[in-house]
DRENDO-1510 file (C-alpha; in Angstrom, 1 decimal, always signed):
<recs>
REC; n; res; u; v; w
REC; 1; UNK; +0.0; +0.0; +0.0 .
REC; 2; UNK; +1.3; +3.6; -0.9 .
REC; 3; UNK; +0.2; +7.3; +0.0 .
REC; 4; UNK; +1.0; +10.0; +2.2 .
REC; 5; UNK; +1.3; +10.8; +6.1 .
REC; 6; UNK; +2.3; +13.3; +8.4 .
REC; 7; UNK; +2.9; +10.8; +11.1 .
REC; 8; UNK; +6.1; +10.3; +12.6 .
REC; 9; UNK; +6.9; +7.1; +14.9 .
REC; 10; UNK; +3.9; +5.7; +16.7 .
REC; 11; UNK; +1.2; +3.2; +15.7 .
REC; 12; UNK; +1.9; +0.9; +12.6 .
REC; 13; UNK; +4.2; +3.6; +11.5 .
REC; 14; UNK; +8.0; +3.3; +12.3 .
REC; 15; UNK; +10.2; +5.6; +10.6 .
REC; 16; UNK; +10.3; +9.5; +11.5 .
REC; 17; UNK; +8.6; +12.0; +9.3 .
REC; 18; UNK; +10.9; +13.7; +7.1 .
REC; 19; UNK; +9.2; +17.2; +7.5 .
REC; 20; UNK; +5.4; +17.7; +6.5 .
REC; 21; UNK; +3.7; +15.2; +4.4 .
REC; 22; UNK; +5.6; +12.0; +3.7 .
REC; 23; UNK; +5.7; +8.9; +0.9 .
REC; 24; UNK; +4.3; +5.8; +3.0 .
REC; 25; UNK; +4.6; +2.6; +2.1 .
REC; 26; UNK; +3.1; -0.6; +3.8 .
REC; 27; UNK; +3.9; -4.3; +2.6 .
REC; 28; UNK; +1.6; -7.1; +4.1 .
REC; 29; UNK; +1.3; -10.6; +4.1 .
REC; 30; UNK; -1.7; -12.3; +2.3 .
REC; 31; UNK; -3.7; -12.1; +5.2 .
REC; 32; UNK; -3.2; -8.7; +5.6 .
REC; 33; UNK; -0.6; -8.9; +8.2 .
REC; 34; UNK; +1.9; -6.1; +8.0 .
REC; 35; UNK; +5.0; -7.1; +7.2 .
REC; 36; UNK; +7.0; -4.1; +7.2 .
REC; 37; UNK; +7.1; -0.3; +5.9 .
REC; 38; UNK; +9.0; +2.7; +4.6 .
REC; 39; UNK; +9.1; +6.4; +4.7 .
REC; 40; UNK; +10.6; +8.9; +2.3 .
REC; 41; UNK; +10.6; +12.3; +2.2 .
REC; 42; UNK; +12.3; +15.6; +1.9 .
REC; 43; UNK; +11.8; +18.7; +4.4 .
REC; 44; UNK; +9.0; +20.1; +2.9 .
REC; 45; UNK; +5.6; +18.1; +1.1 .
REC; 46; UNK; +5.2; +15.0; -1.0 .
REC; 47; UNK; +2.4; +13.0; -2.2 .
REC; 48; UNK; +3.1; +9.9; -3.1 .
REC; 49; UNK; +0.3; +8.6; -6.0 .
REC; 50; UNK; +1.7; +5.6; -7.6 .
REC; 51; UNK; +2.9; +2.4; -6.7 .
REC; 52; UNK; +4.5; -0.6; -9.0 .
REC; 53; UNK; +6.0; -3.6; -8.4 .
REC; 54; UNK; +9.0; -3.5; -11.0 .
REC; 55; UNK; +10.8; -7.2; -12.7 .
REC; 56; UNK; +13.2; -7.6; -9.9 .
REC; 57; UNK; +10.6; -7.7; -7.4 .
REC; 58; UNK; +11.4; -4.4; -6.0 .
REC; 59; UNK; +9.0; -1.2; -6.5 .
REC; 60; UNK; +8.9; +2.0; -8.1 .
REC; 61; UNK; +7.0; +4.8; -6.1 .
REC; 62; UNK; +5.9; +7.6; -7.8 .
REC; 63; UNK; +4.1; +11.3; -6.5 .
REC; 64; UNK; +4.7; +14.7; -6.6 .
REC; 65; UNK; +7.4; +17.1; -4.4 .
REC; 66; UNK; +7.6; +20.1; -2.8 .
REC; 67; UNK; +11.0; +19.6; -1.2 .
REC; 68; UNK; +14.5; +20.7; -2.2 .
REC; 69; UNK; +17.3; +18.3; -1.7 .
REC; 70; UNK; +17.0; +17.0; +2.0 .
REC; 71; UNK; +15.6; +13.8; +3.6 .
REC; 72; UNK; +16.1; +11.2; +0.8 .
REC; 73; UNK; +15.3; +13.4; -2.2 .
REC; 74; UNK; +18.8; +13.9; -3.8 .
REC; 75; UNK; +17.7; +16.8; -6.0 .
REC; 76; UNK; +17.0; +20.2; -6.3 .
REC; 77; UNK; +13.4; +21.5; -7.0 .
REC; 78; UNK; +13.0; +23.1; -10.2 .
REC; 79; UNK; +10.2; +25.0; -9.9 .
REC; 80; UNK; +6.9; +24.3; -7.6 .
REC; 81; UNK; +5.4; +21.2; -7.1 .
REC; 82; UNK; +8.0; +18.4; -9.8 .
REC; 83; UNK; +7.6; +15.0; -10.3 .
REC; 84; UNK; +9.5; +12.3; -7.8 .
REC; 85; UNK; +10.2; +8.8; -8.3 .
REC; 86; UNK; +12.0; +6.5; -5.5 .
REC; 87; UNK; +13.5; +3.0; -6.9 .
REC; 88; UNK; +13.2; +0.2; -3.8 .
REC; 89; UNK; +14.4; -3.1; -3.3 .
REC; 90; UNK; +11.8; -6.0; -2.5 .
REC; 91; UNK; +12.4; -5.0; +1.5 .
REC; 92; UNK; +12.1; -1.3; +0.9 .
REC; 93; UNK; +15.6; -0.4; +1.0 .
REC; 94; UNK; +16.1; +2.9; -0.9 .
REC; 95; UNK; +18.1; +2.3; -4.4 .
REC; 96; UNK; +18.1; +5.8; -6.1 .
REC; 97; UNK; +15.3; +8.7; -6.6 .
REC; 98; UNK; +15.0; +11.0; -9.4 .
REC; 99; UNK; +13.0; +14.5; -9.7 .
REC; 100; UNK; +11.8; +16.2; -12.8 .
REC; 101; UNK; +9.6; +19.5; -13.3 .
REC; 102; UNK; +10.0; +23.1; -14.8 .
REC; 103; UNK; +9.3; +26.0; -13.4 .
REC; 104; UNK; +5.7; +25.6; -12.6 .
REC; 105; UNK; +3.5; +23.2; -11.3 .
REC; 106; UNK; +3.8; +19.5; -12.4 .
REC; 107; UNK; +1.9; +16.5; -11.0 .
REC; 108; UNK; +2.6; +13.1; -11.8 .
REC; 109; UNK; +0.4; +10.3; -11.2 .
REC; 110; UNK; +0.8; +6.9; -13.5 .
REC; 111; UNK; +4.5; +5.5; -13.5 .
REC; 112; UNK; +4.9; +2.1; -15.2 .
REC; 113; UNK; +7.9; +0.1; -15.9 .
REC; 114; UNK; +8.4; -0.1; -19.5 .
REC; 115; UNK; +9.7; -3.4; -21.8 .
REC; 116; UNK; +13.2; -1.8; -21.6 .
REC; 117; UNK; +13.6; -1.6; -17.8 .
REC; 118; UNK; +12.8; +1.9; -18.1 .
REC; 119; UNK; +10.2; +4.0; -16.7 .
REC; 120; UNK; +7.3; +6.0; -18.4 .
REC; 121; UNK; +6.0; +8.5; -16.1 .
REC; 122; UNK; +2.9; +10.6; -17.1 .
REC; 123; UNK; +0.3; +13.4; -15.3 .
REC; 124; UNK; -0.1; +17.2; -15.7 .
REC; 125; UNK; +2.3; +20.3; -16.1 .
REC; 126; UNK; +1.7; +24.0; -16.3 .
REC; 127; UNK; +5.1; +24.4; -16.5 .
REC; 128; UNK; +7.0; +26.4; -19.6 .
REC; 129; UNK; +10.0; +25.4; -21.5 .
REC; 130; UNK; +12.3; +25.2; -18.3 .
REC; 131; UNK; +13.9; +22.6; -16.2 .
REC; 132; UNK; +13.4; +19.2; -17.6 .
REC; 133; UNK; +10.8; +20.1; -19.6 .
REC; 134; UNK; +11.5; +21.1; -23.3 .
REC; 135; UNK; +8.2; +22.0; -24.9 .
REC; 136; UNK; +5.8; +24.4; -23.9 .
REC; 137; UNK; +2.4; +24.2; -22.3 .
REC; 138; UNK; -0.3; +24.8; -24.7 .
REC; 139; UNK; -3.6; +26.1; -22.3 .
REC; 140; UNK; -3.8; +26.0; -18.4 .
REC; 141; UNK; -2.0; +22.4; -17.9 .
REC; 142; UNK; -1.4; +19.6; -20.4 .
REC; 143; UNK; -0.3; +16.3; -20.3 .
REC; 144; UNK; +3.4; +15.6; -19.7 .
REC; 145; UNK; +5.4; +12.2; -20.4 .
REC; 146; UNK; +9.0; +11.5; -19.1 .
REC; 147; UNK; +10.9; +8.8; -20.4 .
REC; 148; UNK; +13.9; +7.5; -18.2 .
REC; 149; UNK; +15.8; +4.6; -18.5 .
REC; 150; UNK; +16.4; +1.6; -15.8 .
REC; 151; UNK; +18.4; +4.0; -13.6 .
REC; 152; UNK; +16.0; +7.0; -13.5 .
REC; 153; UNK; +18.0; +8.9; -16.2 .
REC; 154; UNK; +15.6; +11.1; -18.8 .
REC; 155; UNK; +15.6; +9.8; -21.9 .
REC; 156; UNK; +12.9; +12.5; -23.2 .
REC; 157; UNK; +9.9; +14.1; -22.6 .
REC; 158; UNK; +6.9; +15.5; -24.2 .
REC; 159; UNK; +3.7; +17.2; -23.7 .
REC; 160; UNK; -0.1; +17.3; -25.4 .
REC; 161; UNK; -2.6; +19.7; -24.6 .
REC; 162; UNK; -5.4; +21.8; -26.2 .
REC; 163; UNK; -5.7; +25.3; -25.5 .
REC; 164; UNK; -7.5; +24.8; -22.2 .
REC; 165; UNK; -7.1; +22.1; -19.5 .
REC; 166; UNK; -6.0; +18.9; -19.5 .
REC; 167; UNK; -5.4; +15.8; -16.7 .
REC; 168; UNK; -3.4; +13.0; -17.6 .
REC; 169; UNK; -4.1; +9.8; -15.0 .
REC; 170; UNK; -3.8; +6.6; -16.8 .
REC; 171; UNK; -0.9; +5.4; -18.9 .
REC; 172; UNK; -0.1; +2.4; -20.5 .
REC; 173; UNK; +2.7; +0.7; -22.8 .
REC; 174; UNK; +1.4; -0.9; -26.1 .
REC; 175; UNK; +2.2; -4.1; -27.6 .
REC; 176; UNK; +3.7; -1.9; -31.0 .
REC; 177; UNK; +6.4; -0.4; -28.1 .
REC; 178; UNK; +4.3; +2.7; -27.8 .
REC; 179; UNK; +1.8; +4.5; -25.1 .
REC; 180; UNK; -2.0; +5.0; -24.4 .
REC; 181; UNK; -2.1; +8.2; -21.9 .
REC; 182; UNK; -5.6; +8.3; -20.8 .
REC; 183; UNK; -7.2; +11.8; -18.9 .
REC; 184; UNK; -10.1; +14.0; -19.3 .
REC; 185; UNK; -9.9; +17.4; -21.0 .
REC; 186; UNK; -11.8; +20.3; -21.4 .
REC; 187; UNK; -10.4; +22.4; -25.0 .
REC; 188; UNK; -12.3; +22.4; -28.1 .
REC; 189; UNK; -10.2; +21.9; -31.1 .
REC; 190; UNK; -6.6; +22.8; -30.5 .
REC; 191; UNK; -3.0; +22.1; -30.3 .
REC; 192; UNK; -3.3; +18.2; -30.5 .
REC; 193; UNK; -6.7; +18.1; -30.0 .
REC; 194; UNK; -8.5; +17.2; -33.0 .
REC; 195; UNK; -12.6; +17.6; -31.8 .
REC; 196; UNK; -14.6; +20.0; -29.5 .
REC; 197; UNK; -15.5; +19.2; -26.6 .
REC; 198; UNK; -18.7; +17.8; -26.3 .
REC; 199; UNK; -19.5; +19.5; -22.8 .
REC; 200; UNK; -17.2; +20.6; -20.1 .
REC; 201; UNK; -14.7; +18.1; -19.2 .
REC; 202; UNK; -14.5; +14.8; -21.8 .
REC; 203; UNK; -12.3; +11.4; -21.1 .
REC; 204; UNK; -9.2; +12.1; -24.1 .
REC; 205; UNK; -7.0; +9.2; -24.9 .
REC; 206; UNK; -3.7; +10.6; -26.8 .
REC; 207; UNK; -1.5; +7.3; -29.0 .
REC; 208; UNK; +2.0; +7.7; -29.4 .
REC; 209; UNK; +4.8; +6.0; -30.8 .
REC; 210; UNK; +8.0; +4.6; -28.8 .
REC; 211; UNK; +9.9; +7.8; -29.3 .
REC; 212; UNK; +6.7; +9.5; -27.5 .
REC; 213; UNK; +5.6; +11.1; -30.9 .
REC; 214; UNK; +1.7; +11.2; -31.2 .
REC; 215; UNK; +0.6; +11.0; -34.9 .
REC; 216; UNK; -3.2; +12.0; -35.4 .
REC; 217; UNK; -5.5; +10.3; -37.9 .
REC; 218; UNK; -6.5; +12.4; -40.9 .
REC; 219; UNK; -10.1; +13.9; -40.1 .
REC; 220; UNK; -13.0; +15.8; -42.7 .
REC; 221; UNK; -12.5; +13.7; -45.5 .
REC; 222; UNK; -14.5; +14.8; -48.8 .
REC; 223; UNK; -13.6; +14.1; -52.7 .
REC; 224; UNK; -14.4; +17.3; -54.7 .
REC; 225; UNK; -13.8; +17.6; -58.7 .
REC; 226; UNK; -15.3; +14.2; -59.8 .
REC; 227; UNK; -14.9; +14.0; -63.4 .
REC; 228; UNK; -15.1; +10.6; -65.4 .
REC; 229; UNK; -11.5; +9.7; -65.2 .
REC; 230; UNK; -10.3; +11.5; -62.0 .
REC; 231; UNK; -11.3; +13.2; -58.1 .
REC; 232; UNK; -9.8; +15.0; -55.9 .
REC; 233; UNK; -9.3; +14.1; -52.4 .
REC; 234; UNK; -8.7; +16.7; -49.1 .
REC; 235; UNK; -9.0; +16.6; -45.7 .
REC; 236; UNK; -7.7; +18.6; -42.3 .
REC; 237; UNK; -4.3; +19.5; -42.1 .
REC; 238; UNK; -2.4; +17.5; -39.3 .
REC; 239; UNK; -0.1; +19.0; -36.8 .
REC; 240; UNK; +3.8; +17.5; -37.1 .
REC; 241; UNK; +3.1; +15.3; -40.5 .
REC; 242; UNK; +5.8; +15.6; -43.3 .
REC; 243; UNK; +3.7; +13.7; -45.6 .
REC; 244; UNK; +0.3; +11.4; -46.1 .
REC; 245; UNK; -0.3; +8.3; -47.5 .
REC; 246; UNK; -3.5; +8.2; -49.8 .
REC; 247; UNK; -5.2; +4.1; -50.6 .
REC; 248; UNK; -8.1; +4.0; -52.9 .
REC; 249; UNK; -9.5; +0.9; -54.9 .
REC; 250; UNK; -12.9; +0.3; -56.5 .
REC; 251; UNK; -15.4; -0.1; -53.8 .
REC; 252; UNK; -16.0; -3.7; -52.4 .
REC; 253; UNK; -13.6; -5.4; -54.2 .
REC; 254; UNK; -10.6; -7.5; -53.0 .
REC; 255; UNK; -8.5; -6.0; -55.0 .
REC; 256; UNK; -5.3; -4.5; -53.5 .
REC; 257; UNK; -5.0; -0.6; -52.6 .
REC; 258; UNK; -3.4; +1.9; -54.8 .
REC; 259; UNK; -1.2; +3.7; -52.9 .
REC; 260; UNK; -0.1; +7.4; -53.0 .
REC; 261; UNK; +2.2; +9.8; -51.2 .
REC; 262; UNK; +0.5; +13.4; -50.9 .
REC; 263; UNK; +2.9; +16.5; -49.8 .
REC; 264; UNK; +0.1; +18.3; -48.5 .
REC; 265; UNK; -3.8; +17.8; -47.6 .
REC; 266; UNK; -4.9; +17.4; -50.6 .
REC; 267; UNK; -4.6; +14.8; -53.8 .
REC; 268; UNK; -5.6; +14.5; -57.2 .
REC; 269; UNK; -6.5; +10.9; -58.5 .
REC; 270; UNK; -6.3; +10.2; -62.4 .
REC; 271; UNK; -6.9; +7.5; -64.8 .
REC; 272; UNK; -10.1; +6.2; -62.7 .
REC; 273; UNK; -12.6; +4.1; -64.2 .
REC; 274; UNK; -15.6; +5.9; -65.3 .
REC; 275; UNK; -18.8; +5.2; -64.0 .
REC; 276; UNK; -17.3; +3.4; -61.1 .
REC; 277; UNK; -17.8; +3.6; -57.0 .
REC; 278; UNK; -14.5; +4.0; -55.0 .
REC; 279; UNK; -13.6; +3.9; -51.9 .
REC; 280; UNK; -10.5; +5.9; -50.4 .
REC; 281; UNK; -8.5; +6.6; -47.1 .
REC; 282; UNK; -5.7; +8.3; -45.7 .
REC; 283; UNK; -3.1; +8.2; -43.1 .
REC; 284; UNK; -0.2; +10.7; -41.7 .
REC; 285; UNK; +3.4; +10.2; -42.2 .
REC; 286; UNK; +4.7; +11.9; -38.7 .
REC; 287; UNK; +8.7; +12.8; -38.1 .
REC; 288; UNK; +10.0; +11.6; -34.6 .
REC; 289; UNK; +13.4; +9.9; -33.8 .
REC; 290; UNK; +12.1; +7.9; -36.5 .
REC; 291; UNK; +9.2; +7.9; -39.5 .
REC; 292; UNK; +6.0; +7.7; -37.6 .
REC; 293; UNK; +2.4; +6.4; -38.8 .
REC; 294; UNK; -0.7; +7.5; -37.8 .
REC; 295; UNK; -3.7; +4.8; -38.5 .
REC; 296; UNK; -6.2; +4.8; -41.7 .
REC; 297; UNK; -8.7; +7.4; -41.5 .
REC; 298; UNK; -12.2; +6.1; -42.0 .
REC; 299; UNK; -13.1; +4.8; -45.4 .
REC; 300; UNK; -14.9; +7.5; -48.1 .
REC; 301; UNK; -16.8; +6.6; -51.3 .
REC; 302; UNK; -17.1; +8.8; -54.4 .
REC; 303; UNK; -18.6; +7.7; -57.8 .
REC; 304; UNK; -16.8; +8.8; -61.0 .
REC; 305; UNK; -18.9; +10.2; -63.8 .
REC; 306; UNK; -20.1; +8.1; -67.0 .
REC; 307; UNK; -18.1; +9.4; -70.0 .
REC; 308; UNK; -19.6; +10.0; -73.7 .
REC; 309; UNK; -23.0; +8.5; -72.8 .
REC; 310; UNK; -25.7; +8.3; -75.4 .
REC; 311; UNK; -29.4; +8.3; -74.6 .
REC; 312; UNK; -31.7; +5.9; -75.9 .
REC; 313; UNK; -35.3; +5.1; -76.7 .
REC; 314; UNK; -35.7; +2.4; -73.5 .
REC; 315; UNK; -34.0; +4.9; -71.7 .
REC; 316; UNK; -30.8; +2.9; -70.9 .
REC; 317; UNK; -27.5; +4.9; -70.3 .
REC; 318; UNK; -24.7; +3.4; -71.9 .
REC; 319; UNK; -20.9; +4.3; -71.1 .
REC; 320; UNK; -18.1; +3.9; -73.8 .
REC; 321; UNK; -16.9; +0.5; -72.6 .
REC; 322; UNK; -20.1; -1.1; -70.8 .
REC; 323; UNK; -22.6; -0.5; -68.4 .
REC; 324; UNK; -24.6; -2.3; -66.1 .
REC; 325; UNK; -27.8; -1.4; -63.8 .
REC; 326; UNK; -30.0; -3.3; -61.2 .
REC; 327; UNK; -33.1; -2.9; -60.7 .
REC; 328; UNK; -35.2; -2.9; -58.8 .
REC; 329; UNK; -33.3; -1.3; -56.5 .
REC; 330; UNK; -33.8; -2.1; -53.0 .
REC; 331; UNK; -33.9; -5.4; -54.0 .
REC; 332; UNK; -37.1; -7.2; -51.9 .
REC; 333; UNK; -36.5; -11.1; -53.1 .
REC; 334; UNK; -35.5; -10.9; -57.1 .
REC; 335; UNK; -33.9; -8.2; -59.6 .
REC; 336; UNK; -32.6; -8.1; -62.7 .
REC; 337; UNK; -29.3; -7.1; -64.0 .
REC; 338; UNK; -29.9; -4.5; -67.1 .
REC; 339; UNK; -25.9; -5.1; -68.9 .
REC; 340; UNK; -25.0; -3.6; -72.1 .
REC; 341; UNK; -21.7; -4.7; -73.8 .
REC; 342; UNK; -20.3; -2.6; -76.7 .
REC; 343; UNK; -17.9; -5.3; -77.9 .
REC; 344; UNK; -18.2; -8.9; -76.8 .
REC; 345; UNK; -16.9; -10.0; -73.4 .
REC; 346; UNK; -16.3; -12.6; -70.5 .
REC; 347; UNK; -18.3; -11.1; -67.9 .
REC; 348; UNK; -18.6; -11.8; -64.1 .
REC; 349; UNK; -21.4; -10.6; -62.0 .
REC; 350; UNK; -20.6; -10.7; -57.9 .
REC; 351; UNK; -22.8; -9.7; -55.0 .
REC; 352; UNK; -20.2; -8.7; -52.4 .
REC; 353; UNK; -20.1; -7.5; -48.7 .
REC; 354; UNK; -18.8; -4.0; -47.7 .
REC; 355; UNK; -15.7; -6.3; -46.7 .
REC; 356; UNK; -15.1; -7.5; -50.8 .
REC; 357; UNK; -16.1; -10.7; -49.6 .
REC; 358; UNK; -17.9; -12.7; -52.5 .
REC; 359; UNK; -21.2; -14.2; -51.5 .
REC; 360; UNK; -23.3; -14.9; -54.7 .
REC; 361; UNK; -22.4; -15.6; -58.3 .
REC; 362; UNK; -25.0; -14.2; -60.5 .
REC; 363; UNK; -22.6; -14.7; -64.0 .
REC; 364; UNK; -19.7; -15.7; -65.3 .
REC; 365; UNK; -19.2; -16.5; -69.4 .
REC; 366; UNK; -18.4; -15.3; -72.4 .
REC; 367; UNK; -21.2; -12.9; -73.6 .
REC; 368; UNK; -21.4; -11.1; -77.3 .
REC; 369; UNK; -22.1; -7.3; -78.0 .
REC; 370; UNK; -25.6; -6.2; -77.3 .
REC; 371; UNK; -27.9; -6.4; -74.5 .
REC; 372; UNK; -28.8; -8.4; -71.8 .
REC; 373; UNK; -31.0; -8.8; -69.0 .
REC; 374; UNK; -29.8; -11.4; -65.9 .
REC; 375; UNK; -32.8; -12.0; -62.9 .
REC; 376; UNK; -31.1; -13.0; -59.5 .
REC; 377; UNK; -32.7; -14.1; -56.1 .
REC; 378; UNK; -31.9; -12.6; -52.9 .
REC; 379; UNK; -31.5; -16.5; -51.3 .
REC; 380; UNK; -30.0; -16.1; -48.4 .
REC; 381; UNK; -28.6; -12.4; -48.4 .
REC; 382; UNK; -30.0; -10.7; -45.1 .
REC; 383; UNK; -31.2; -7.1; -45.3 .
REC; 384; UNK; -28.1; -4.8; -45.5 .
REC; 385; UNK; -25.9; -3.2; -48.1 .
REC; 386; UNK; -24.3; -4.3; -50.3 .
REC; 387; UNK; -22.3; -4.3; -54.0 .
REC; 388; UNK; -23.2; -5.9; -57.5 .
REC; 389; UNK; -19.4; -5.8; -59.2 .
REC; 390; UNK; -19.6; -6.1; -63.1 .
REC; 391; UNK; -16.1; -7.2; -64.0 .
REC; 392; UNK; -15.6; -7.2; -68.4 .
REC; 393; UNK; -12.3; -7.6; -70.2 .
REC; 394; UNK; -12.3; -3.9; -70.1 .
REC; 395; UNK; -12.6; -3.1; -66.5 .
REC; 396; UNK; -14.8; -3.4; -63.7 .
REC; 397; UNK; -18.2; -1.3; -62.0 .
REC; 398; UNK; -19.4; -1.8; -58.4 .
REC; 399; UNK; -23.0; -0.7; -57.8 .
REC; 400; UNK; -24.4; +0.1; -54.6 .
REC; 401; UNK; -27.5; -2.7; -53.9 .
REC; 402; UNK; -29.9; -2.5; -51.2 .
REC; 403; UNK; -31.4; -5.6; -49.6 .
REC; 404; UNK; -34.9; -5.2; -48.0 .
</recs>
């Protein structure tokens, strides 16, 4: 058990106080019988928040100081309140201590021990470029992360805020070597905040990389410019990126993505099908110790425009390679495929899922110039959406179909 105390000997407690509030520590059998406990402290107050058993059975103890360098804080303060980590053995023997804080205020409450040996230490700073700190606060207090290695030596540090508050008390090492820092926070869109708040204080979880680097996912996605053969595709700047990947591929197949590097927020896609549904998304390229990636954004559609159509008597709309419609359309339990084929063809017609998966064959042969009309069933498709892909020797269109 871990806190603080302004006791000095008497009761359960049986080291001195060090001056005013105290680190406490009490280790107890699995009954609950105490077993023994520790005090550390400097002259002035500390507040001990975090306790972790570490690999080698010891602890790391973790809080926030007032003190200067007396009692067993070996440091100097470097501001107001800093961060203070002690390093134990299994029996609570002292091993080393290590303080970090600028100028201001800075409050840390998750440590963990990291897969290196080292620590990740994480809470709230309103302190300025100053100290141990090397980036500055962005609103009232923000988020700060210190890196240190086995021995309690900083390895870096960095900070995440909005242009308000925000309270970093959970932190967590990933499996991909990087961190989930977990708070609440109460600025609208700023800094590295990337939506409003939705009231006054909301939970914000902020993903970095190992290095500490926190790469946001591309937000505001829309496709302007559709022509027959080409889009283009923009979204929200992102703080820190150097560049952006860009995936697109005809919607609902399983085909593999097209990628694209884009120097800015913003990319022009040529020699598209026309006539065709696509799908697209997008991810940052961020620049820490090392090249950082964000995740995809969310997928968008967009439908390229039919080129050189003709309009006929029946009404039919035909492209310059082929063109296929369904109707009706929502489908209740049959429909019929309307395909026109300028020059003959081996045509496949697919009902997908919004995954590409195949689930009903509706054609596959060898088909001549002209017309046709194909009638499916539903069978066993539940109600949903999903795509009719028309694959000919000269391409491929994927049309939305609704199930009822």
């Amino acid at each position: 058990m871990g806190g603080y105390s302004l006791s000095g000997v008497n009761g359960d407690k049986t080291d001195p106080s060090r001056g005013r509030y105290d680190y406490w520590i009490v280790k107890t059998d699995n009954m609950g019988e105490k077993k023994w406990d520790a005090t550390y402290g400097g002259r002035d107050y500390d507040w001990l928040t975090q306790i972790r058993q570490t690999t080698d059975r010891g602890y790391i103890l973790g809080g926030w100081s007032w003190s200067g360098n007396s009692g067993d804080k070996s440091q100097a303060s470097k501001g107001d309140n800093d961060y203070w980590i002690i390093k134990i053995d299994a029996h609570g023997v002292r091993q080393w201590d290590a303080a970090f804080g600028g100028s201001s205020n800075d409050y840390l409450n998750p440590v963990e021990q990291t897969a290196d040996g080292g620590y990740i230490l994480g809470g709230y700073s309103s302190s300025p470029v100053s100290g141990n700190k090397t980036q500055p606060t962005q609103g009232g207090t923000d988020y700060w992360m210190v890196k240190t290695n086995a021995k309690g030596v900083k390895q870096w540090d960095v900070d995440f805020g909005g242009s308000d508050f925000e309270f970093l008390f959970a932190l967590q090492q990933t499996r991909d070597g990087g961190y989930i820092l977990g708070g609440y926070s109460s600025s609208n869109t700023s800094g590295d905040k990337t939506q409003d708040s939705k009231g006054l204080n909301d939970y914000w979880i902020v993903k970095t990389s190992a290095d500490g680097v926190s790469c946001n996912i591309p937000i505001n996605l829309k496709t302007v410019n559709i022509s027959s053969e080409g889009a283009t595709l923009e979204w929200d700047k992102v703080t820190g990126v150097i560049n952006y990947f860009v995936s697109y591929r005809i919607a609902g197949s399983l085909s593999d993505w097209t990628t694209v590097s884009a120097a800015n927020n913003r990319k022009v896609l040529q020699g598209l099908f026309a006539g065709t549904d696509y799908e697209w998304r997008v991810r940052s390229v961020c620049d820490g110790q090392k090249l950082v990636l964000s995740g995809w954004s969310v997928k968008q559609f967009f439908t390229t425009s039919a080129s050189m159509i003709t309009q006929r008597e029946d009404k039919t709309i035909f492209s310059e390679k082929f063109f296929g419609e369904v109707y009706p359309n929502p489908v209740s339990q049959s429909a019929t495929v309307s395909l026109s084929l300028i020059k003959a063809s081996h045509v496949m017609v697919t009902v997908v899922d919004v995954q590409g998966r195949s689930l009903q064959m509706i054609a596959d042969k060898d088909f001549s110039a002209g017309m046709y009309k194909i009638k499916f069933n539903r069978e066993s498709l539940a109600a949903g959406i999903y795509f009719l892909q028309v694959k000919t020797n000269d391409g491929m269109m994927t049309k939305k179909l609704i199930i009822e």
